[in-house]
C-alpha positions as CSV (number, residue, x, y, z in Angstrom):
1,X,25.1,28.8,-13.3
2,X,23.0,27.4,-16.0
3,X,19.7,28.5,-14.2
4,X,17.5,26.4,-16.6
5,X,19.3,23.4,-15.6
6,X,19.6,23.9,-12.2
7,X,15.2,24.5,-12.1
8,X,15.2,21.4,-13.5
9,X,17.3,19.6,-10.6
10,X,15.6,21.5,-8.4
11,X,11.9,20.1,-9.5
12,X,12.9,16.8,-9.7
13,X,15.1,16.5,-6.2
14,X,11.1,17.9,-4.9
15,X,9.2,15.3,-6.7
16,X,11.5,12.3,-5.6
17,X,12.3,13.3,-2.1
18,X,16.0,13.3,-2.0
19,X,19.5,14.1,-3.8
20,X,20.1,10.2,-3.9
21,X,16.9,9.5,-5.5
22,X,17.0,12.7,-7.7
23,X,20.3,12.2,-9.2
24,X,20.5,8.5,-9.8
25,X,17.0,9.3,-12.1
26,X,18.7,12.2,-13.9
27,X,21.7,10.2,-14.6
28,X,23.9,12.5,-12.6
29,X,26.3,12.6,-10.1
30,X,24.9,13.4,-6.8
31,X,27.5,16.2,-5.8
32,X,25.8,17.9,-9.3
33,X,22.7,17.7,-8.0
34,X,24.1,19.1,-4.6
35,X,25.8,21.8,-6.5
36,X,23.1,23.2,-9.1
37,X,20.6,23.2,-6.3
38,X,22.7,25.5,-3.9
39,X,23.6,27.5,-6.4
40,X,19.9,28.4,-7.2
41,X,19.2,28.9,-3.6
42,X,22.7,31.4,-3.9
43,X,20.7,33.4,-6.7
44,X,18.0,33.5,-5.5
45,X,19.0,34.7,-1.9
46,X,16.5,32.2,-0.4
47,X,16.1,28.3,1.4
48,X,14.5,26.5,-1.0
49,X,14.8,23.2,0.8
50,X,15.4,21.5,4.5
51,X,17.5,19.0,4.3
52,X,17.8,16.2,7.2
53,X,20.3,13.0,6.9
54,X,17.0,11.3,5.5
55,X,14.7,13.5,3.6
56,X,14.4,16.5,1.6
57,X,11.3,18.9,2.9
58,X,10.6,21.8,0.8
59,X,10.4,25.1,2.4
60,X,7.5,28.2,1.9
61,X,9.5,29.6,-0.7
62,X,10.5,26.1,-2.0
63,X,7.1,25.3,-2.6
64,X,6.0,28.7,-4.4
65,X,9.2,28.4,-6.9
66,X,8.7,24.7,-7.4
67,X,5.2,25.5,-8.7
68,X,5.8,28.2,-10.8
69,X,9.0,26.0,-12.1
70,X,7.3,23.3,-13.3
71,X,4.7,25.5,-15.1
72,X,7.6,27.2,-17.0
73,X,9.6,23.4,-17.9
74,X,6.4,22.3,-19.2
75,X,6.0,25.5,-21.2
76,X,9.4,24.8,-22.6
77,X,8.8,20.8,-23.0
78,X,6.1,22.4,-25.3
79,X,8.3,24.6,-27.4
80,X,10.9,22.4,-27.7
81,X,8.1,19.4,-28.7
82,X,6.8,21.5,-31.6
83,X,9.8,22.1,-33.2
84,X,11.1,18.1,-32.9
85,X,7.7,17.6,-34.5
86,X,8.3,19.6,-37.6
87,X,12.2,19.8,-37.6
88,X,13.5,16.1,-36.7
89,X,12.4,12.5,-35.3
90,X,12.0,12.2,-31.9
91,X,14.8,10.1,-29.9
92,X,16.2,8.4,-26.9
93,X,14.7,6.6,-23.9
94,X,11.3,5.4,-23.7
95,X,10.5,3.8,-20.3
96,X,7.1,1.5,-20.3
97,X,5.6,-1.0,-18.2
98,X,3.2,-3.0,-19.7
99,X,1.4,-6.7,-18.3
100,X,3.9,-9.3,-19.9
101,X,0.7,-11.2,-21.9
102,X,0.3,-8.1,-23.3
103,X,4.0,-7.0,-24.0
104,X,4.2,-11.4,-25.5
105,X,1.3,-11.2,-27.8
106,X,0.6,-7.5,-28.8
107,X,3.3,-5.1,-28.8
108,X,6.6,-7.1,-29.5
109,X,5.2,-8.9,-32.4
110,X,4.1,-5.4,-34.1
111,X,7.7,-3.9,-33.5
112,X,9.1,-3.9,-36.7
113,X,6.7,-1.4,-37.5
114,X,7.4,1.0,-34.4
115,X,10.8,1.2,-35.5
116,X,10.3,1.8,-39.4
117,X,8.9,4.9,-38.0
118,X,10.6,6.1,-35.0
119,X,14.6,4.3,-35.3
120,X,15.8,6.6,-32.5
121,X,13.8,5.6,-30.2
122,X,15.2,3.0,-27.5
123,X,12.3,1.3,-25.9
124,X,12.9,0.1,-22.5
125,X,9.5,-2.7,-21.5
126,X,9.4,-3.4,-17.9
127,X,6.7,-6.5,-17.5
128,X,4.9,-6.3,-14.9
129,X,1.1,-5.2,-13.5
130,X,2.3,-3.5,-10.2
131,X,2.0,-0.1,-9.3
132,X,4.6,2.3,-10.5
133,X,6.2,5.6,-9.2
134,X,6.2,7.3,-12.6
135,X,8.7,9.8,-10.9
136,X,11.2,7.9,-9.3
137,X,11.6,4.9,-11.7
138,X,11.6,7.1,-14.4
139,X,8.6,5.4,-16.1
140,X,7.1,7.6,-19.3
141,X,3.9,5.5,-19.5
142,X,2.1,2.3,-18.5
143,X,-0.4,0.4,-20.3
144,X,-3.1,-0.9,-18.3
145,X,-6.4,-2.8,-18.0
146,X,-9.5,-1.2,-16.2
147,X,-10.6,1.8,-14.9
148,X,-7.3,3.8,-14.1
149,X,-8.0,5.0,-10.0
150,X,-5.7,7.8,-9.8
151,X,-7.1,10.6,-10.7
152,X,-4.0,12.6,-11.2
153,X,-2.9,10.7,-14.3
154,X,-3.7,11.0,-17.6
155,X,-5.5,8.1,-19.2
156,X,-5.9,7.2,-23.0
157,X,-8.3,4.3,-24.0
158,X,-6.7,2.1,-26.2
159,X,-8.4,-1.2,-26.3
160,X,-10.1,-3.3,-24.6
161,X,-10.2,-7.2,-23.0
162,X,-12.1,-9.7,-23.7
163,X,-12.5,-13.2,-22.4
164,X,-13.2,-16.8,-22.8
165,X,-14.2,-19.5,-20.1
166,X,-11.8,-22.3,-20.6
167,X,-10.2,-26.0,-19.3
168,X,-8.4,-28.6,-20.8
169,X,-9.6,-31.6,-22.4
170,X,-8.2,-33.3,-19.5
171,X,-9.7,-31.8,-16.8
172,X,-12.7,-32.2,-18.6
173,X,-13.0,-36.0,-19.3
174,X,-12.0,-35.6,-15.8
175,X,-14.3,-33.6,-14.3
176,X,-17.3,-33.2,-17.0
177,X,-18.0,-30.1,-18.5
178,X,-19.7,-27.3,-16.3
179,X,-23.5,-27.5,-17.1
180,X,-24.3,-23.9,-15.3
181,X,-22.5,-20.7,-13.5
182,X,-24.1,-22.9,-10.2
183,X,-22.4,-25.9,-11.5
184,X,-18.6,-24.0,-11.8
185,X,-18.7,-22.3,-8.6
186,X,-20.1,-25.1,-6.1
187,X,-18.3,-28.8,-7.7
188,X,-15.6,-27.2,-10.0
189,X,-11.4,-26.7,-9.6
190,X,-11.2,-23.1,-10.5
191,X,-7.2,-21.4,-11.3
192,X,-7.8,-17.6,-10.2
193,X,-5.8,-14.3,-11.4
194,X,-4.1,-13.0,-8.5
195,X,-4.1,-9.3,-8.3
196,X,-1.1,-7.2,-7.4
197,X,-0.4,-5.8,-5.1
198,X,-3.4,-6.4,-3.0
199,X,-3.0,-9.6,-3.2
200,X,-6.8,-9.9,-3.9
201,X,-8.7,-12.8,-6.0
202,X,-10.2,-11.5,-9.3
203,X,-13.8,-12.9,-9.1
204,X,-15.5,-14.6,-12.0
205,X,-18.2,-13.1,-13.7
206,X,-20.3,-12.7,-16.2
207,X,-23.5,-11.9,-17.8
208,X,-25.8,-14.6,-18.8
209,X,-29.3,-13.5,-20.5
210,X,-29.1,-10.1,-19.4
211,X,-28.2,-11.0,-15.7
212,X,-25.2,-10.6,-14.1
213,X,-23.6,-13.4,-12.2
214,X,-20.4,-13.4,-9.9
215,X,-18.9,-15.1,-7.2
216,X,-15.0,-15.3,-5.4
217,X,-13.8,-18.5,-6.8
218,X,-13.1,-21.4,-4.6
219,X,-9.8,-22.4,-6.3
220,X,-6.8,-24.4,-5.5
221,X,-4.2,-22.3,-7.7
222,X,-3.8,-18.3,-8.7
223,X,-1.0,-16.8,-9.7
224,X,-0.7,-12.8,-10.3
225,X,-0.1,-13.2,-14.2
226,X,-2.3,-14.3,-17.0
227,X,0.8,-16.3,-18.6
228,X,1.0,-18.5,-15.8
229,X,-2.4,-18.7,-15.1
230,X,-2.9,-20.0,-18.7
231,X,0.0,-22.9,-18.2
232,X,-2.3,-23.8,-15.1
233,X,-5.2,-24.6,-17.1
234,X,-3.1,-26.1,-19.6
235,X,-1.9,-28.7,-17.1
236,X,-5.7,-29.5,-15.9
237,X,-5.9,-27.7,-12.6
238,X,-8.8,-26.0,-13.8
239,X,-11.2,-24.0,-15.3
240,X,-9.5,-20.4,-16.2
241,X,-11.5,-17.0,-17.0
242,X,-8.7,-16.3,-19.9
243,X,-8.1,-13.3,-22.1
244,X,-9.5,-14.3,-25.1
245,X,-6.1,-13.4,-27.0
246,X,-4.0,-16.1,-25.1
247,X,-6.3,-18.7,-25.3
248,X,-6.7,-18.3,-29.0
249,X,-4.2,-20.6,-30.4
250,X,-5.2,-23.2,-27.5
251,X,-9.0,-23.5,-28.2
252,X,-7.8,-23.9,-31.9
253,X,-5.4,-26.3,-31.6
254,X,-7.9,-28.3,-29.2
255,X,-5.0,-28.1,-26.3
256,X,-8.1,-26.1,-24.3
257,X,-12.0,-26.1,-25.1
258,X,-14.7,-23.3,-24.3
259,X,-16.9,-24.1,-21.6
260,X,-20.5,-22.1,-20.7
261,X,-20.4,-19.9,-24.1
262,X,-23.1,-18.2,-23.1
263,X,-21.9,-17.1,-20.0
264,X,-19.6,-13.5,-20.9
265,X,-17.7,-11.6,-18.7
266,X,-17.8,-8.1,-20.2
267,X,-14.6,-6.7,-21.8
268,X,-12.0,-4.6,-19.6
269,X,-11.0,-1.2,-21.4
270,X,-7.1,-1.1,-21.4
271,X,-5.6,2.3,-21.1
272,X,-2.3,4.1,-21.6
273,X,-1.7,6.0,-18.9
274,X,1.0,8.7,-18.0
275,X,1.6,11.3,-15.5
276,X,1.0,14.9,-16.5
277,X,4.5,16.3,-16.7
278,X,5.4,13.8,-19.6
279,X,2.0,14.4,-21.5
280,X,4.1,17.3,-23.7
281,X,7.2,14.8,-24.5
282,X,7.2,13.7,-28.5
283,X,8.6,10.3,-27.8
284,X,5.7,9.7,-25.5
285,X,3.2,10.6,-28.5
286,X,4.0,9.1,-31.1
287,X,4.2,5.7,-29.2
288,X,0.8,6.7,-27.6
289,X,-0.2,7.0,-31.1
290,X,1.6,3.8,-32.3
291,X,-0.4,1.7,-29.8
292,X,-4.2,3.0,-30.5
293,X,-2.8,2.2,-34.3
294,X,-1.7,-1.3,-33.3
295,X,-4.8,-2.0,-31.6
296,X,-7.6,-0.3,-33.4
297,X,-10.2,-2.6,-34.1
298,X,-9.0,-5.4,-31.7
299,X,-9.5,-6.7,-28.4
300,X,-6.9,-8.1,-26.7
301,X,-5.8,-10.2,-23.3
302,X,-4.1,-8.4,-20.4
């Protein structure tokens, strides 16, 4: 039995909840999993887990040598990392969600450059703001705007958001440009970021000579991404709170125009974040690394 191996099956049938589960995120057959795990339990001389038609629950034991076990792969993950640093490039699967306004106007368009570097690497984007399971989906890191809530992860700042109040032309001649915060939120259309999966209504806000001002806006369209949001605002359904970095090429090509300049909602930090056990893995780092790089000095829309 290759005991290394088989620890590793082991920790990860634990941190998914079943073989099923377990196998189809190692990329194994599930009878391998089966078979790797009872045969640690065989050297070991001990029930390491229960097992019911549903679920896997880990026993006294279970629990003790799971602990231990992931302390010693990380230890190993470590060794391993510091000789791929010095001896070769790092390779293979790299497994990131991302918002989709981000992934559109940030991180595909600097590409080129992640891949002069790191040509091994096969980058895997999933586009969406949702909460992830880092373990079951297999997900290396996310990148995220705000304050990350779980305080189990491991967060990196990166960047940060910044925004612009904007309409189009049409709406305006339509409906007259906003004179005052009052103004927007009482006789205003409004289009409203949906967020996901709460399905909560991000309010708008802002500081305006040194006070802050915020209210839930009335609208009569949201949508839970920026993208579509935008296209909303475009087609004169409202007023939009916009990352700055989509609305960009709009409010320069005259498509959308500023409205209250003076009233700023503060930026949003955006984060990488990752969960602890993949904190030691190469490929992980150096596209960590890559994205404070490709966003040093900039702010940019979620």
């Amino acid at each position: 039995m290759d005991q290394l191996t088989a620890m590793r099956v082991f920790v990860r049938v634990v941190e998914t909840g079943n073989f099923t589960r377990a196998s189809e995120t190692l990329a194994v057959p599930k009878a391998t999993v089966t078979t790797l795990v009872q045969g640690l339990e065989g050297h070991l001389r001990t029930k390491l887990l229960h097992r019911t038609t549903r679920q896997v629950n880990v026993t006294t034991d279970g629990a003790l040598y799971y602990e231990r076990a992931v302390r010693i792969l990380s230890e190993i993950d470590e060794l391993d990392a510091g000789l791929s640093n010095s001896q070769g490039r790092p390779s293979g699967r790299l497994r990131v969600e991302m918002a989709g306004a981000l992934s559109d106007t940030v991180i595909i368009p600097a590409l080129e450059s992640f891949y002069t570097q790191y040509p091994d690497i096969q980058l895997d984007i999933g586009v969406s703001d949702r909460s992830v399971d880092y373990i079951v989906e297999n997900v290396d890191c996310a990148i995220r705007a705000g304050t990350p809530t779980d305080q189990s992860m491991i967060a990196r700042l990166v960047g940060q958001v910044s925004f612009v109040n904007c309409a189009s032309p049409g709406y305006l001649e339509k409906h007259g440009d906003p004179q005052s915060v009052t103004d927007l939120e009482a006789n205003h259309r409004l289009v409203a970021y949906l967020q996901a999966p709460s399905g909560q209504i991000s309010r708008f806000q802002g500081q305006e000579n040194g006070q802050l001002m915020d209210f839930a806006p009335r609208h009569i369209v949201s949508a839970s991404d920026t993208r579509s949001c935008l296209a909303a605002a475009l087609e004169g359904h409202g007023v939009f709170q916009a990352p700055e970095i989509l609305a960009r090429s709009y409010l320069a090509g005259g498509q959308l125009r500023e409205v209250l300049p003076g009233w700023k909602r503060d930026p949003l930090s955006l984060y990488v974040v990752y969960p602890p056990n993949r904190h030691l893995s190469n490929k992980v780092r150096v596209f960590v690394d890559w994205v404070v790089g490709v966003l040093a000095g900039r702010v940019v829309g979620r």
